[in-house]
N, C-alpha and C positions, 0 to 999 in steps of 0.2 A: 806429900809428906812421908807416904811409907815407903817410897823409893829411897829420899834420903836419907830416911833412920835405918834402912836396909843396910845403905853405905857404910853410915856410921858404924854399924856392929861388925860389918865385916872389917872394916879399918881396924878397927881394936881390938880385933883376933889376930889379923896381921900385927898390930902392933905387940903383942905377946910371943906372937911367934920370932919377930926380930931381937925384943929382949931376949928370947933363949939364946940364940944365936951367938950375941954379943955374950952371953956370960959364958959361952962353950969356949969362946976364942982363952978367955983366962981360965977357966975350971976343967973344961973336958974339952982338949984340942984333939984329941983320937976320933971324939963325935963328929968335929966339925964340918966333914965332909956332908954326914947325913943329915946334920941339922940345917947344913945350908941349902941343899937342895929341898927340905919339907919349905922351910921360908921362900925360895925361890918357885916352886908349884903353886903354892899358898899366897904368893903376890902375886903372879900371871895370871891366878884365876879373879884377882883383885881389881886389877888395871883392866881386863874386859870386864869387868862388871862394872866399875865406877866409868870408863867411857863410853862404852853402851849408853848408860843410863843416861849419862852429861848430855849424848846426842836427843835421847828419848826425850827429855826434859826441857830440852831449849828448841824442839822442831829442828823442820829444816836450818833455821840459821848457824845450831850448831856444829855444821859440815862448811862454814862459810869461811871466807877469811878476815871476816865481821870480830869472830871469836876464835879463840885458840886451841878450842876442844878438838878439832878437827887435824891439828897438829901435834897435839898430844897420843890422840888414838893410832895417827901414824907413828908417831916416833915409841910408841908402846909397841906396836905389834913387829916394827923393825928390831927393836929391843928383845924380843921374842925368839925374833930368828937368830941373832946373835948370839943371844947369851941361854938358851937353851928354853925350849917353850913346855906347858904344862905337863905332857907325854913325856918328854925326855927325863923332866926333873922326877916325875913319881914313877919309871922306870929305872932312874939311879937310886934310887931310895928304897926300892923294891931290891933292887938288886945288891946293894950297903947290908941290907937288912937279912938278905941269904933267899929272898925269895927268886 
């Protein structure tokens, strides 16, 4: 249970984080570079943590092709390398920011 309520919190802080985002795109589109990259750091760290867990949670089968978590952790961490993984995004946001 406090693995998934784990999840849960963290979901709904991503989900706060993606509200800003979407309101930047209409109210402040100058932010929107560095709003998207804090959302994009803040969902990487997301997607390892809810797949991790999903594995932790279901044992071995969750690696199987029983279930589709195993599929999801790959196509997250591919998604990582594509579209910019946790170091890249809070180094652009460091860097947006003057640091």
């Amino acid at each position: 249970q406090h693995r998934a309520a784990h999840m849960q919190s963290e979901i709904e802080l991503c989900r706060s984080v993606i509200l800003q985002a979407l309101s930047a795109v209409d109210d402040t589109p100058e932010q929107l570079p560095l709003i998207a990259s804090l959302a994009k750091a803040k969902l990487n760290e997301l997607v390892k943590l809810v797949t991790n867990e999903a594995v932790q949670m279901h044992g071995g089968i969750g690696v199987t092709d029983e279930l589709e978590i195993g599929f999801f952790l790959k196509r997250a961490r591919v998604a990582m390398q594509i579209y910019g993984d946790t170091g890249f995004h809070k180094n652009r946001y460091a860097s947006l920011c003057g640091y």
